[in-house]
C-alpha positions as a Python dict, from the first residue, in 0.01 Angstrom:
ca = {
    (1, 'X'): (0, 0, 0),
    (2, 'X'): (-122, -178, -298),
    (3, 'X'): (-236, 89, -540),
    (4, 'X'): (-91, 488, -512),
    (5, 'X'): (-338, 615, -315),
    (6, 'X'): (-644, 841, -493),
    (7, 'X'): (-897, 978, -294),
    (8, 'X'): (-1124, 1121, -528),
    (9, 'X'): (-1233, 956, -846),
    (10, 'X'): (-1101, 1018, -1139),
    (11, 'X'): (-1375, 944, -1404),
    (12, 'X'): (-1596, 1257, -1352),
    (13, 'X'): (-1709, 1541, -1122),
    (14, 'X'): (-2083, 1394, -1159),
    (15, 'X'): (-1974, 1040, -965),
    (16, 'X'): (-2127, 931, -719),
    (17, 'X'): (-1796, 853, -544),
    (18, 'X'): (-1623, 1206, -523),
    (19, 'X'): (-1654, 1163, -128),
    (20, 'X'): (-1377, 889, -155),
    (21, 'X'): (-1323, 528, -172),
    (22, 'X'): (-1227, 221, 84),
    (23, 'X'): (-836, 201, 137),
    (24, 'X'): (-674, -6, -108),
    (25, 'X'): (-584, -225, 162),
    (26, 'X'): (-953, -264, 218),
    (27, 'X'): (-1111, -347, -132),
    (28, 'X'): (-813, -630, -117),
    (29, 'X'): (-936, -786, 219),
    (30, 'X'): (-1304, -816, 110),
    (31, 'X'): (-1229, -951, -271),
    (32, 'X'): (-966, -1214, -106),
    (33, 'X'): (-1231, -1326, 124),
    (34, 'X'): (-1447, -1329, -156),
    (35, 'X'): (-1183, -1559, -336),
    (36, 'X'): (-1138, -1335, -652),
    (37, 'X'): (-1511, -1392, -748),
    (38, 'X'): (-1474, -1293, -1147),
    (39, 'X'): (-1854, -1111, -1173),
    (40, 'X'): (-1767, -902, -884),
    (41, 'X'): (-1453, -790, -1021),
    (42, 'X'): (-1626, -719, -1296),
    (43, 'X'): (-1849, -493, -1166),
    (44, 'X'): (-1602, -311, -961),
    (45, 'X'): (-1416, -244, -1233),
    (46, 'X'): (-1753, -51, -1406),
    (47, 'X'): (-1816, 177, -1115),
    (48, 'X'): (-1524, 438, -1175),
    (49, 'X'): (-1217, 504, -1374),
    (50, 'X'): (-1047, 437, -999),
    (51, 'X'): (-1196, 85, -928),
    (52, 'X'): (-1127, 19, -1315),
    (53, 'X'): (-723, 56, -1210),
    (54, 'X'): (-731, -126, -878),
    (55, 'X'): (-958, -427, -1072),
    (56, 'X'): (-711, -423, -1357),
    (57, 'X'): (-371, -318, -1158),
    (58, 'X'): (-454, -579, -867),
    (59, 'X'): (-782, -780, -842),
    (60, 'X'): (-708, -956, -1179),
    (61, 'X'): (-416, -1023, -1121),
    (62, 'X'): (-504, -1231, -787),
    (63, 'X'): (-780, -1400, -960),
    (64, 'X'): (-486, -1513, -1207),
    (65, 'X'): (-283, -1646, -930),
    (66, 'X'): (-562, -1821, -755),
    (67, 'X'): (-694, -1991, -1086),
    (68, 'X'): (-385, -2096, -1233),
    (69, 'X'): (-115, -2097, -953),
    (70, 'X'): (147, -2272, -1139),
    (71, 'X'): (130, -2129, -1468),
    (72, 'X'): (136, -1742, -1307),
    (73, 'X'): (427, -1859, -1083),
    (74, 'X'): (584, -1978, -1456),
    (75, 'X'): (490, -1641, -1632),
    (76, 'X'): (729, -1449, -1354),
    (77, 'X'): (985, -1695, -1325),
    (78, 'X'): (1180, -1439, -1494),
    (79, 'X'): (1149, -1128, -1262),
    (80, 'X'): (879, -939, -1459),
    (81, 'X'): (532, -846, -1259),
    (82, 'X'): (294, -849, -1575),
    (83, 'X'): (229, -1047, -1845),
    (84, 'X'): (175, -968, -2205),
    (85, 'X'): (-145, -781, -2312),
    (86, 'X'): (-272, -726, -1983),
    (87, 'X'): (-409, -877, -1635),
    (88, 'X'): (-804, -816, -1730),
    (89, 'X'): (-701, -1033, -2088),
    (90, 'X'): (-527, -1331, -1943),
    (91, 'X'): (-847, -1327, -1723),
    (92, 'X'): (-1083, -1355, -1972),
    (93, 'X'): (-893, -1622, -2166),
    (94, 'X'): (-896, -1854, -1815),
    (95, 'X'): (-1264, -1835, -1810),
    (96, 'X'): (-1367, -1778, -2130),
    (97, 'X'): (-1472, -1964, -2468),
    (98, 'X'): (-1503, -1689, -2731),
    (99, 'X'): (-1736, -1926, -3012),
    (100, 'X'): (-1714, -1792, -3328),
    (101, 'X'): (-1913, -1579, -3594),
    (102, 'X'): (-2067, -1745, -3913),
    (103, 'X'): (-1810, -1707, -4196),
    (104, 'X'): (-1503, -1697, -3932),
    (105, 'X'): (-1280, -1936, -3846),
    (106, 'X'): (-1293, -2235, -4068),
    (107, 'X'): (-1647, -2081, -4187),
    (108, 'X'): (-1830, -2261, -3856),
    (109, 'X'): (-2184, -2172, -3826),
    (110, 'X'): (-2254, -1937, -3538),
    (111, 'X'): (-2161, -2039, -3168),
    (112, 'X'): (-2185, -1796, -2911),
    (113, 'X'): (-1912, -1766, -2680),
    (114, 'X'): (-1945, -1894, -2309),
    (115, 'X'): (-1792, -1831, -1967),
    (116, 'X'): (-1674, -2201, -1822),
    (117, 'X'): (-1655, -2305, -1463),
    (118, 'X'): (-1317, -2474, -1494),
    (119, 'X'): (-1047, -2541, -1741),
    (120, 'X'): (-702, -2725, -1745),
    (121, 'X'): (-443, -2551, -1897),
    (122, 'X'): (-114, -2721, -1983),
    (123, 'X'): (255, -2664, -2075),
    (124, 'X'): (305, -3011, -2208),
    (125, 'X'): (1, -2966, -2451),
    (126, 'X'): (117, -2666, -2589),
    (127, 'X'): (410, -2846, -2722),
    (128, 'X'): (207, -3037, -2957),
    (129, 'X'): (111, -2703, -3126),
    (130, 'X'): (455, -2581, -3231),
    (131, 'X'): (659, -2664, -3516),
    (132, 'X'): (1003, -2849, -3400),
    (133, 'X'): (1186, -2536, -3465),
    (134, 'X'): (1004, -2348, -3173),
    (135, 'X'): (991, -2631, -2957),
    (136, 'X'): (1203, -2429, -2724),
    (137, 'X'): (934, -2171, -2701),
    (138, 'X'): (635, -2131, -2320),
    (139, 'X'): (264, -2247, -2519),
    (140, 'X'): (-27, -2350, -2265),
    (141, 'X'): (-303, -2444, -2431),
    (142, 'X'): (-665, -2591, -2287),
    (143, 'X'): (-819, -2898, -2381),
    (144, 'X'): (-1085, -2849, -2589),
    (145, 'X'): (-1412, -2668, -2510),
    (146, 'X'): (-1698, -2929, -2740),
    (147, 'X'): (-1974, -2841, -2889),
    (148, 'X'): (-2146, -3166, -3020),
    (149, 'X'): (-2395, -3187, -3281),
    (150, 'X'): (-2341, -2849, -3482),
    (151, 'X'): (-2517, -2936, -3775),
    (152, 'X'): (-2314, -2981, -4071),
    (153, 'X'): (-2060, -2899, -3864),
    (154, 'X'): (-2043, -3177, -3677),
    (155, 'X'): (-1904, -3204, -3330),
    (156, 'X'): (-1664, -2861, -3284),
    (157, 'X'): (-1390, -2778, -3027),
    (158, 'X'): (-1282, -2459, -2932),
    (159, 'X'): (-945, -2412, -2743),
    (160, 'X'): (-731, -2140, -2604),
    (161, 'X'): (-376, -2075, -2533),
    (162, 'X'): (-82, -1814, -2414),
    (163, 'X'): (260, -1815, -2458),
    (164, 'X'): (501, -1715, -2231),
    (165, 'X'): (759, -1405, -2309),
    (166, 'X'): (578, -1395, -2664),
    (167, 'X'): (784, -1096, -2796),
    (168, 'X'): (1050, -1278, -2798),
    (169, 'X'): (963, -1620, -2897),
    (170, 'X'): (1069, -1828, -3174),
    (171, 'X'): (722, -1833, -3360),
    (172, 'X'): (684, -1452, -3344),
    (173, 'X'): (1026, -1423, -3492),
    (174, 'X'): (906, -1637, -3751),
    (175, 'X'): (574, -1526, -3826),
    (176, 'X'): (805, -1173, -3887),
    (177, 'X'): (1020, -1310, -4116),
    (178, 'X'): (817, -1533, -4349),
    (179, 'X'): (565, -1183, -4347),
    (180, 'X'): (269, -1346, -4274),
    (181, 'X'): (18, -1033, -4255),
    (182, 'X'): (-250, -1021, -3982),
    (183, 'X'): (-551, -1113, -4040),
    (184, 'X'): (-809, -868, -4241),
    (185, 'X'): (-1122, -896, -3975),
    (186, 'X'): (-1013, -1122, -3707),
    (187, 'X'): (-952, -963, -3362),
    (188, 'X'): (-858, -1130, -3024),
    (189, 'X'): (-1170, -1172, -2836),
    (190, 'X'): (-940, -1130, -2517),
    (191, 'X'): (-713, -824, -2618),
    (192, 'X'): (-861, -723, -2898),
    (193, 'X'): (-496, -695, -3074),
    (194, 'X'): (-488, -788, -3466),
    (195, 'X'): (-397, -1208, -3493),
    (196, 'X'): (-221, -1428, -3719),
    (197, 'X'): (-326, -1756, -3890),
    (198, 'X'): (-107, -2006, -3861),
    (199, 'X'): (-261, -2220, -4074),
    (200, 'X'): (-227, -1950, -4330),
    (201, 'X'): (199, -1939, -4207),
    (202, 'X'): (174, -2268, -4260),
    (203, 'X'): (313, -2366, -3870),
    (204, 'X'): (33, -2638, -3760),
    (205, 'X'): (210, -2909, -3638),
    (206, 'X'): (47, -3278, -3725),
    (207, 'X'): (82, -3358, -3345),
    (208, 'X'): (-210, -3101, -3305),
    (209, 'X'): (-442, -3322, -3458),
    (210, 'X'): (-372, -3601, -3267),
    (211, 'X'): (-370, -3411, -2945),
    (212, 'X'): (-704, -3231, -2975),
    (213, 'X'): (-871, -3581, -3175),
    (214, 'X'): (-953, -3352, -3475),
    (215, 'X'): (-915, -3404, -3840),
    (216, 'X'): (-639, -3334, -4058),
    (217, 'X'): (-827, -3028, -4255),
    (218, 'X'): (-1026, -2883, -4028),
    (219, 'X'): (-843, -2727, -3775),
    (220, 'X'): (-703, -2373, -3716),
    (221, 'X'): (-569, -2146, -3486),
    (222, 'X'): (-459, -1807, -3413),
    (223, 'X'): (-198, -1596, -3225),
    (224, 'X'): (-218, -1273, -3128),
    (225, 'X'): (24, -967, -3085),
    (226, 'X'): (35, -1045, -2722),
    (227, 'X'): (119, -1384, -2727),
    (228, 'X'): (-298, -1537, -2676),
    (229, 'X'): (-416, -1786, -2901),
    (230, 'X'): (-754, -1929, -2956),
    (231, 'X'): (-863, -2231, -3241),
    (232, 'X'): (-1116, -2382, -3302),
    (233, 'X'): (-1145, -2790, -3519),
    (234, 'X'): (-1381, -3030, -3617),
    (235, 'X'): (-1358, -3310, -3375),
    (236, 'X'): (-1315, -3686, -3447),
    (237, 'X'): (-1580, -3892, -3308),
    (238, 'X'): (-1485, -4050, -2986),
    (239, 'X'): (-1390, -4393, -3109),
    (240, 'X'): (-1140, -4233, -3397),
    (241, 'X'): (-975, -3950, -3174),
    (242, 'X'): (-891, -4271, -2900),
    (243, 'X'): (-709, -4442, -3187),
    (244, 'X'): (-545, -4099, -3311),
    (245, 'X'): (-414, -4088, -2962),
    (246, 'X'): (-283, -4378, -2960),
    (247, 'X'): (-71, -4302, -3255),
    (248, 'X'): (76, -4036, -3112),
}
């Protein structure tokens, strides 16, 4: 049995599903032969209070494992069934570039946020955004997400991230003892848990730059309480970010 069994739904006596719902066992089957398919999941998960827990408890979590096998397998190395924040969050962040608000992060104009059909995530890259004292620490981060020709802006990149065991990794632990506060306004567009800077802590590496192609002063990114983090940089033009590569 995959999810204590409920037969009546829980969200109210007016729902249209009072009579009962598919076994658990059931609602697996068809979404597995339906390989995870996010939109449906998503609806599911709007029909009831009791397909909201299966969706979140179960069905995201299988679309986790199918769309980043390795990575999941990574996250519960370590015995533990769930990740931080939530299945339905880490979900969102696979498939998901948030944009940004005008007067947000680096004061971008506008970009709406996106859903995108496939995106690399990797364990290696994520080293290039720590500082060497939290080397030691899980980061995956995605290549970057362009959106060319911005105006003024330029060409921009948007790119997301999660860290592995986050409450107790070496950059929380830091952003806790220098006291960096959270930020005033800014709110995880996968969680929706209060973020840091860390450009404002001060704990962007150089090797970021040269691993997204950016430049030097236009770059930021953010971490979350539960270990998610999402940036956004101006990037070089093709050319320059080749020879910043090179560099590095």
């Amino acid at each position: 049995m995959l999810v204590a069994k409920q037969y009546r739904c829980t969200h109210s006596a007016a729902c249209g599903c009072t009579k009962g719902h598919l076994s658990e066992d059931a609602i697996f089957l068809v979404f597995q032969h339906l390989k995870w398919n996010p939109r449906l999941i998503a609806t599911l998960s709007c029909v009831c209070k009791w397909f909201s827990e299966i969706s979140k408890q179960v069905l995201w979590k299988e679309f986790c494992r199918a769309r980043a096998p390795k990575m999941m397998l990574d996250f519960q190395s370590s015995g533990t069934h769930s990740v931080d924040g939530n299945w339905k969050a880490l979900a969102k962040l696979l498939i998901y570039c948030s944009g940004c608000n005008k007067g947000g992060r680096l004061n971008s104009s506008p970009i709406p946020g996106h859903f995108v059909y496939k995106t690399r995530f990797s364990r290696t890259s994520g080293k290039s955004f720590l500082i060497p004292q939290c080397r030691t620490d899980v980061l995956y981060v995605s290549d970057p997400c362009e959106h060319l020709d911005q105006g003024e802006d330029g060409d921009v990149g948007f790119f997301r991230g999660i860290f592995k065991s986050f409450s107790v990794s070496k950059v929380r632990k830091m952003l806790v003892d220098r006291g960096v506060k959270l930020h005033n306004t800014e709110l995880c567009p996968f969680c929706k848990a209060k973020m840091w800077s860390m450009l404002q802590a001060k704990m962007v590496p150089k090797s970021a730059y040269s691993r997204l192609g950016a430049y030097e002063d236009c770059i930021d990114y953010y971490v979350c309480l539960n270990g998610h983090m999402l940036g956004i940089c101006a990037l070089l033009p093709l050319s320059d970010s080749e020879d910043a590569s090179e560099l590095e």
